[in-house]
C-alpha positions in Angstrom: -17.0 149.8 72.6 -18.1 153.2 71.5 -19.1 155.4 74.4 -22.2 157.2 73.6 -24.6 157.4 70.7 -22.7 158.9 68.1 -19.2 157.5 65.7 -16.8 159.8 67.5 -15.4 160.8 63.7 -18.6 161.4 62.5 -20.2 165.0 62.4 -23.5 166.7 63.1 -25.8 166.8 60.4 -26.0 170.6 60.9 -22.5 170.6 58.2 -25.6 169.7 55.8 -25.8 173.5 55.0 -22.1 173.9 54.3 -21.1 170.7 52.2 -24.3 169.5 50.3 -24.5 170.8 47.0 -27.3 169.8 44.3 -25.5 168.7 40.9 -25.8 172.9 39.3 -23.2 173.9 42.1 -26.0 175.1 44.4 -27.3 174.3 47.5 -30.3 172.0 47.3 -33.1 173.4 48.5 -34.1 172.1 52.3 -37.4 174.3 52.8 -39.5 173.0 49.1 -38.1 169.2 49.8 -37.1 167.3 46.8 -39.4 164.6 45.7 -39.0 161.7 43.0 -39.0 162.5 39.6 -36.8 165.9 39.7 -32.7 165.6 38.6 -32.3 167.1 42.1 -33.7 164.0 44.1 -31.5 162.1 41.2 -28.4 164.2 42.6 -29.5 163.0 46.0 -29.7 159.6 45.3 -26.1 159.8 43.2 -24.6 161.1 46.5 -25.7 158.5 48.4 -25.1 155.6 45.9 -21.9 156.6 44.8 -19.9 155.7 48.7 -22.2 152.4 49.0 -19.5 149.7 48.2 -16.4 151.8 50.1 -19.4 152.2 53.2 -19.8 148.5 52.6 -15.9 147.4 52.9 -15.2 149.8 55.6 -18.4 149.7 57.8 -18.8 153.1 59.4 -22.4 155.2 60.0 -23.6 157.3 56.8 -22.9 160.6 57.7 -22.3 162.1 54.2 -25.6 160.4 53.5 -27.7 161.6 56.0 -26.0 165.2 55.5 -27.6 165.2 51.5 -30.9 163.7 52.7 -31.0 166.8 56.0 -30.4 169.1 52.8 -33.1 168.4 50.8 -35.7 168.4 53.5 -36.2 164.5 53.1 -35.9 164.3 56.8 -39.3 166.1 57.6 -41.4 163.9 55.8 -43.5 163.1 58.6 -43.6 166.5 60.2 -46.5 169.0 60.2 -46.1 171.8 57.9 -47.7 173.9 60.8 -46.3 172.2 64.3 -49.5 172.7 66.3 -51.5 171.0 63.6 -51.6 167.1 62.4 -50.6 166.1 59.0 -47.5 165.4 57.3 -45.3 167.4 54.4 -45.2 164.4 52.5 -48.2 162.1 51.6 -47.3 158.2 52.2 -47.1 157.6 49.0 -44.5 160.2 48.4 -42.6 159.3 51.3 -42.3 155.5 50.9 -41.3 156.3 47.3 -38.5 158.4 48.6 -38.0 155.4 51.3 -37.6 152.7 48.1 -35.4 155.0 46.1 -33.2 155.9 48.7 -33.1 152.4 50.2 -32.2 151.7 46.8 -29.1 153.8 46.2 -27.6 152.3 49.5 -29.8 148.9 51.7 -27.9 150.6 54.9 -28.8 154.2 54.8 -32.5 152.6 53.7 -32.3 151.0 56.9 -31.7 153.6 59.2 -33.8 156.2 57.5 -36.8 154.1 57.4 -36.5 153.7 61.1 -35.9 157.7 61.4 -39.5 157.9 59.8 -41.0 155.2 62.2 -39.7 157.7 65.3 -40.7 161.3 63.5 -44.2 160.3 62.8 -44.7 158.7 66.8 -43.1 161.7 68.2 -45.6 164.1 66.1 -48.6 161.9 67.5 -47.1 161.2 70.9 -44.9 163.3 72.4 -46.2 166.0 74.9 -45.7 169.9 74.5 -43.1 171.8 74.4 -41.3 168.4 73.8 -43.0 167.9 70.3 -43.1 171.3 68.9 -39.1 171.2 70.1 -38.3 167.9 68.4 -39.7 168.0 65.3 -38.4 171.7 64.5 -34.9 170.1 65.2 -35.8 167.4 62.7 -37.1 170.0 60.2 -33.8 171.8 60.7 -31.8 168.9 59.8 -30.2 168.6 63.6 -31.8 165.3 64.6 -32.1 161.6 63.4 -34.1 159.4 65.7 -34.5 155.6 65.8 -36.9 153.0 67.0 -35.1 150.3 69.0 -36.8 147.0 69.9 -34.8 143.8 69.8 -34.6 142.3 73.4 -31.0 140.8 73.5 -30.9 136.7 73.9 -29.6 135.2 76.7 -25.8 135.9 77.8 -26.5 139.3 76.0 -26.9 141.1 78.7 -30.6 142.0 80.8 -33.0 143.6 78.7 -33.5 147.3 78.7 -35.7 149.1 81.5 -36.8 152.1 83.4 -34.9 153.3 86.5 -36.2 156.2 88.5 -33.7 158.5 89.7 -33.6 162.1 91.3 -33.4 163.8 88.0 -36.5 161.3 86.4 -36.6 158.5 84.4 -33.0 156.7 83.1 -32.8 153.9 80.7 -30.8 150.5 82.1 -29.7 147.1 80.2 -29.7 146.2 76.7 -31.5 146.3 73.7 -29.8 144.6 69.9 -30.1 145.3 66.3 -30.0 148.8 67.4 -29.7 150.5 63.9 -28.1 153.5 63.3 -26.3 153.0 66.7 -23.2 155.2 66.0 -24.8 158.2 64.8 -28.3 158.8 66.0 -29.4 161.6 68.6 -32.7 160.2 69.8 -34.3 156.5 70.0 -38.0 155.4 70.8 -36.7 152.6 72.8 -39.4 149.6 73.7 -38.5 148.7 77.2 -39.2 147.6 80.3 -41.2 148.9 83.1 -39.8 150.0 86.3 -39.6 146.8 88.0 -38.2 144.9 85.1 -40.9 142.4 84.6 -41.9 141.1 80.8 -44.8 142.6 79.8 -46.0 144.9 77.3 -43.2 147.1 76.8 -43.2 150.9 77.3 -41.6 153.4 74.6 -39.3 155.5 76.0 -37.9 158.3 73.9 -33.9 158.8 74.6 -31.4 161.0 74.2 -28.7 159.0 73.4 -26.5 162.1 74.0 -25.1 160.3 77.1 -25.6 157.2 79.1 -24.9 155.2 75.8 -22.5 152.2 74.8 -22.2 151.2 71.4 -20.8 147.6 71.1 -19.7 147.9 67.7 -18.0 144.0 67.7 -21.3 143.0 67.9 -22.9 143.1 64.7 -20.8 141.0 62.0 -23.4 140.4 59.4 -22.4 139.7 55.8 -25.3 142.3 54.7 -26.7 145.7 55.8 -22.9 146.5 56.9 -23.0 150.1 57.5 -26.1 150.3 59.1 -24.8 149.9 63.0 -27.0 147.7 63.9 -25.2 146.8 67.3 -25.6 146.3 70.3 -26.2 148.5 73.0 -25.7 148.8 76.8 -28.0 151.8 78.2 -25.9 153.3 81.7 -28.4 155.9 82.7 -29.5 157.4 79.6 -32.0 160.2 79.9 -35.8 159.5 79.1 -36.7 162.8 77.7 -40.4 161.4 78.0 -42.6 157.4 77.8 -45.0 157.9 75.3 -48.3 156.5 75.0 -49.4 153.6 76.7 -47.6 150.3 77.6 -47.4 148.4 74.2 -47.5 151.7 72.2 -45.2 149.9 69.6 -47.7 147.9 68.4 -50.7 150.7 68.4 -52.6 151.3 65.1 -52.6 152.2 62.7 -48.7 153.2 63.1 -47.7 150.0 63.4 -48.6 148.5 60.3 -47.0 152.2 58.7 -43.9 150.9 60.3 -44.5 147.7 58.5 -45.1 148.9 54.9 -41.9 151.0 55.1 -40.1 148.0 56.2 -41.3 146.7 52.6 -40.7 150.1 50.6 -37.4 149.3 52.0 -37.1 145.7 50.6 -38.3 147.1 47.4 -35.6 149.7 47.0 -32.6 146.8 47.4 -34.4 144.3 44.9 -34.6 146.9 42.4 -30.9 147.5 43.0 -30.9 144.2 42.4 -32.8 143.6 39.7 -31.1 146.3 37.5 -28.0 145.0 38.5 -28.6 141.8 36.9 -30.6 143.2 33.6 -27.6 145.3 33.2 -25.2 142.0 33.8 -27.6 140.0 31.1 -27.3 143.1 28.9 -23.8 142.9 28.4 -23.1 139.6 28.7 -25.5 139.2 25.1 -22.9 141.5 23.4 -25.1 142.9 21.0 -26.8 139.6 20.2 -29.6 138.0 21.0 -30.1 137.0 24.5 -31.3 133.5 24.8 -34.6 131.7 26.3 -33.1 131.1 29.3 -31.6 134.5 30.4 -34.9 136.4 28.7 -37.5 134.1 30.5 -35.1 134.7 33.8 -35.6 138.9 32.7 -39.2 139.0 32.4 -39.5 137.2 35.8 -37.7 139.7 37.3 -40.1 142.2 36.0 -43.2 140.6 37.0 -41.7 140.4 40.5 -40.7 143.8 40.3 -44.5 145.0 39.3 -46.1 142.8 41.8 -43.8 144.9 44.2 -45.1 148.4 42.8 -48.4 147.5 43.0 -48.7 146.6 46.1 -47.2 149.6 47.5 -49.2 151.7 45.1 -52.4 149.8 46.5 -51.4 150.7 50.1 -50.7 154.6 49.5 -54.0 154.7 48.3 -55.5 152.9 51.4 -52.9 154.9 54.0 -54.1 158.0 52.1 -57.5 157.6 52.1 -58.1 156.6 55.6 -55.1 157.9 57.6 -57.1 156.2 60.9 -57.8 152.6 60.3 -55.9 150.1 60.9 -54.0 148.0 57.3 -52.8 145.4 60.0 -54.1 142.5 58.1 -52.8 144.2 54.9 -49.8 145.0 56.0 -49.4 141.3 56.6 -50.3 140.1 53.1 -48.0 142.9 51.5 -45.0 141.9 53.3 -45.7 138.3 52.8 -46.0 139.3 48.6 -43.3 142.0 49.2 -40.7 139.6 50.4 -41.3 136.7 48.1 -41.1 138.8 45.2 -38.0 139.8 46.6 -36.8 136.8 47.1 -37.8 135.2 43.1 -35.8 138.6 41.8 -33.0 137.3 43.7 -32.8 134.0 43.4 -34.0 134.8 39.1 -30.6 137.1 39.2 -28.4 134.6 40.9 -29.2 131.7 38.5 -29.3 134.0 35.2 -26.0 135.9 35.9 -24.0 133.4 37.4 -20.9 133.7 39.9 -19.2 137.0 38.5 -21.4 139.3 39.9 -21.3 137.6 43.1 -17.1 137.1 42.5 -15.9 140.7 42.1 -18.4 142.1 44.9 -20.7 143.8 42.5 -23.9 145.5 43.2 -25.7 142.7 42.8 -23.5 141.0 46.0 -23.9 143.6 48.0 -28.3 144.0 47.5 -28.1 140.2 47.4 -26.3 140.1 50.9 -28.1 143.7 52.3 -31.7 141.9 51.1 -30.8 138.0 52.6 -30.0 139.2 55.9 -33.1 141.9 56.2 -35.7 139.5 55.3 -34.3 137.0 58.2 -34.8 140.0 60.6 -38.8 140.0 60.1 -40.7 136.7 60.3 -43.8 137.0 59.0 -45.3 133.1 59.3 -46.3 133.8 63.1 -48.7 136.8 61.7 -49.6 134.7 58.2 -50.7 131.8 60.6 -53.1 134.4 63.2 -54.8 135.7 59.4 -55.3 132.6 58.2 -56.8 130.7 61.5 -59.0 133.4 62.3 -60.3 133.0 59.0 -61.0 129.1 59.0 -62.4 129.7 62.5 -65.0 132.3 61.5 -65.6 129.9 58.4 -66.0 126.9 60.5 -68.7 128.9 62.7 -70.3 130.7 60.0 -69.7 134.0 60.8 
């Protein structure tokens, strides 16, 4: 096991400042962010693609990553330009296209930044003062990366996570799973449970994982999302820097349907590694002739998927962005549900038009297939799909 919250080789991402460097020689620019669209969020995303397959052989957290997307103020999405006021530097739109593109360039550092957005946008509407105005300066800085932690572990895993009370205040104790970003996180919004350890709607607990912390890294073996540390993890009395909200604050709206749709702007980002991996395999596999029926008709599948994707998510920034307040629960629903199964055709379109090379020599087209399969599994939507669709032949069956 790893003792604490951090890889023990891994460094701050303070070095941002001293190591990142846009593709001019310069320092990219952390204060003006750097959105989609400019060669300097194309340096970014270079950065970050270019150690995917090594991270992906050698499974270790994304420092160097995380230290390029600090840089270019990418971290801050979610935080107020002015701290005492609400808002966000990014719109949603502009933030979940930075969510797919990055997610893109690497499934596993999409992973753990989409979860470091979940936990800056509850700590700017949750967290008391001076605790708020504290932690989200740090995360403008570049100094913190937060997670959101919620897997209950299954039986023989250990007992699930919980409040203690102790002289110096509240202590997390037990276990929580699928806790990504484990190795190299400061802070986690941690659903857990109450003080007398009773199920329940869980509280959020925001924890410095500073101390108090183990990391069981022989936990997680999964063929896909490799370098994203999603282990498990025993909490020994780490510190509860505050419980925000209200038991079953996960859940609240409209964040938690936010918390979905970035879940599927992160989806999006490894099928379209995936689908230009396999448009570039069909590319040069034709040799300068004419591609055939079967590989073209497998090519514009892929694109329709791929622009059922973006228009979905372009349907749900507008809808985020004109009403920040209400609820997309039930849409959030529907796009995953059309989110994933695009995902899924572009995949299995890929697979059958490209064949077993790709999937042979450990392309990129393995490693999205692999980083996709094994995300998917980790959300099931029927439970959700089923509560939509009975409500609806209820309130049909009674005429309302």
């Amino acid at each position: 096991m790893v003792t604490g919250g951090r890889d023990p080789e891994g460094q701050s991402v303070r070095m941002a400042r001293e190591e990142t460097r846009a593709a001019n020689g310069k320092p990219v620019q952390q204060a003006g962010r750097i959105l989609p669209g400019s060669a300097a969020f194309d340096a970014v995303l270079a950065q970050i693609s270019e150690g995917a397959a090594s991270r992906d052989n050698e499974p270790a957290f994304p420092h160097r990553p995380f230290r390029v997307l600090a840089e270019a103020g990418l971290l801050a999405l979610p935080v107020p330009d002015l701290m005492e006021a609400g808002g966000r530097r990014a719109s949603f739109g502009e933030e979940w296209r930075v969510l797919r593109a990055v997610a893109g360039a690497d499934g596993s550092v999409g992973r753990i930044f989409d979860g470091h957005l979940n936990g800056v946008e509850r700590v700017a509407v949750l967290a008391p003062e001076p605790l708020r105005t504290r932690e989200l300066e740090a995360v403008a800085a570049g100094d913190l990366l937060l997670g959101v932690w919620g897997a209950d572990p299954i039986p023989g895993e250990g007992t699930p996570a919980r409040l203690v009370e102790t002289r110096n205040g509240l202590v997390l104790e037990g276990v929580k799973t699928f806790c990504s970003g484990s190795t190299g996180l400061h802070r986690a919004l941690v659903a857990v449970r109450g003080t007398d350890g009773a199920p329940g709607p869980p509280h959020l607990a925001y924890a410095d994982l500073s101390e108090g912390v183990e990391v069981d890294r022989a936990w997680f073996q999964g063929a896909g999302m490799r370098s994203s540390e999603s282990h498990r993890v025993v909490f020994e009395g780490a510190p509860v820097l505050a419980v925000l909200g209200e038991p079953g604050e996960l859940i609240r709206e409209p964040y938690f349907s936010r918390d979905a749709i970035r879940t599927a702007a992160s989806w999006a980002g490894i099928s379209d590694l995936a689908a230009d991996a396999a448009l570039d395999t069909l590319a040069a596999k034709s040799n300068s002739s004419e591609p055939d029926d079967i590989v073209s008709v497998a090519a514009g599948r892929i694109l329709t998927a791929r622009g059922t994707i973006d228009r979905w998510l372009d349907h749900a920034s507008r809808e985020a962005e004109a009403n920040p307040e209400n609820s997309l629960a039930d849409f959030a629903v529907q796009l995953r549900v059309a989110v994933a199964g695009a995902c899924r055709e572009i995949l299995d379109e890929a697979s059958r038009a490209c064949g077993s090379h790709p999937f042979a020599v450990a392309g990129p087209l393995d490693r999205a297939r692999r980083d996709l399969q094994l995300f998917l599994l980790q959300h099931r939507l029927e439970p959700a799909l089923a509560r939509a669709g009975r409500r609806t032949i209820i309130e049909r069956d009674l005429g309302t």
